[in-house]
C-alpha positions as CSV (number, residue, x, y, z in Angstrom):
1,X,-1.6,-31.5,-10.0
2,X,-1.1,-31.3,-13.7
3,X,-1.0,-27.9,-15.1
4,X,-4.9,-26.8,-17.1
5,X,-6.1,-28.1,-13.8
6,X,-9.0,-26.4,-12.0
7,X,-9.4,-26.8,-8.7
8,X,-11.3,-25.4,-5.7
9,X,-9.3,-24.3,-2.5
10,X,-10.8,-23.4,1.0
11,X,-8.3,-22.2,3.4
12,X,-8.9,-19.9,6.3
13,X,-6.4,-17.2,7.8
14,X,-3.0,-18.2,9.2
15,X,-2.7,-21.5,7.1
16,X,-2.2,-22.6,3.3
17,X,-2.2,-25.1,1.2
18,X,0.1,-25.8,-1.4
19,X,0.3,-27.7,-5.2
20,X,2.7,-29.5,-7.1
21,X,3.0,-30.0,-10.6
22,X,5.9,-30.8,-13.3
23,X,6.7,-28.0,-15.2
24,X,8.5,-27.6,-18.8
25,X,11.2,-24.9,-19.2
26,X,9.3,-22.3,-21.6
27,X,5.9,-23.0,-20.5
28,X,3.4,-20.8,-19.0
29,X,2.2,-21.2,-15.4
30,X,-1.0,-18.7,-14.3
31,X,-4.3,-19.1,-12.2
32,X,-7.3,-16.8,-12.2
33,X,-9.1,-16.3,-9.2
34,X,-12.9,-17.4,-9.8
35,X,-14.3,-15.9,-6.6
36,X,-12.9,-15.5,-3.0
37,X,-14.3,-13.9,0.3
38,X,-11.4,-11.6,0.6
39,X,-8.8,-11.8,-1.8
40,X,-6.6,-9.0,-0.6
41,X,-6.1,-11.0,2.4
42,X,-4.5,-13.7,0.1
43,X,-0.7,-14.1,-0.5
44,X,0.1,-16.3,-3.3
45,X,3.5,-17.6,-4.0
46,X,5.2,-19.8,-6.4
47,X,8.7,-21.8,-6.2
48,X,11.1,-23.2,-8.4
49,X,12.5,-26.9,-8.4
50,X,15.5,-25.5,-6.5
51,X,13.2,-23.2,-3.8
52,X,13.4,-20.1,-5.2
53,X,10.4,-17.5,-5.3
54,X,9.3,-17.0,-9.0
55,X,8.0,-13.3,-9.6
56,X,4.4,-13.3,-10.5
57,X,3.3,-11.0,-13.5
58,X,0.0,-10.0,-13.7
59,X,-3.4,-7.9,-12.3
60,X,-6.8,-8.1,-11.2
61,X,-7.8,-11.6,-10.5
62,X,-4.9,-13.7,-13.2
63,X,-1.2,-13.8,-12.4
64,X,1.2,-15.7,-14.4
65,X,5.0,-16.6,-14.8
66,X,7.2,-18.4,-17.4
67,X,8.8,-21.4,-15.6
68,X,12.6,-21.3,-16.8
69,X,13.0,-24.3,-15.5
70,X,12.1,-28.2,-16.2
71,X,11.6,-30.1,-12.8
72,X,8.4,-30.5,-10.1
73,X,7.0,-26.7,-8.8
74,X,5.1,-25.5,-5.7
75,X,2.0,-23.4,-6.0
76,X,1.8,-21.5,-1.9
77,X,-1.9,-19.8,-1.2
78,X,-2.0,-18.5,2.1
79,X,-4.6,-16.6,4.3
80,X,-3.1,-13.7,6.3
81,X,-4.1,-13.1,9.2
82,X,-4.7,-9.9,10.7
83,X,-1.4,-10.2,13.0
84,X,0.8,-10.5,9.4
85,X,-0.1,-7.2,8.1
């Protein structure tokens, strides 16, 4: 998915779904949550080319991050379910 991409999602608790995109060292990743049913039941995560978890900045319904790296990212939403809390 190419980043200024909006996009729907519908997932449900217990699973997720996951983007890709190709990301430029110095750019600015972020997403703004339009409208969900619950979305303090929501755990979003984002990796680097090499796996690891990139912090989130942010509040309300916008996060963001700088990518610090060039090379193909992964976007993580995920319902949690009542047994994860």
């Amino acid at each position: 998915m190419p980043l200024s991409t909006s996009t729907s999602v519908n997932y449900s608790e217990g699973r997720h779904v996951a983007y890709r995109f190709t990301g430029t060292a110095g750019e600015t990743f972020n997403f703004d949550i339009q409208s969900a049913s619950n979305p303090f039941r929501t755990q979003y995560t984002l990796r680097d080319p090499a796996g690891n978890e990139v912090a989130l900045s942010g509040s309300g319904n916008t996060r963001f991050a700088k990518l610090l790296t060039t090379g193909e990212y992964t976007f993580f939403i995920r319902g949690i379910s009542v047994g994860d809390v």
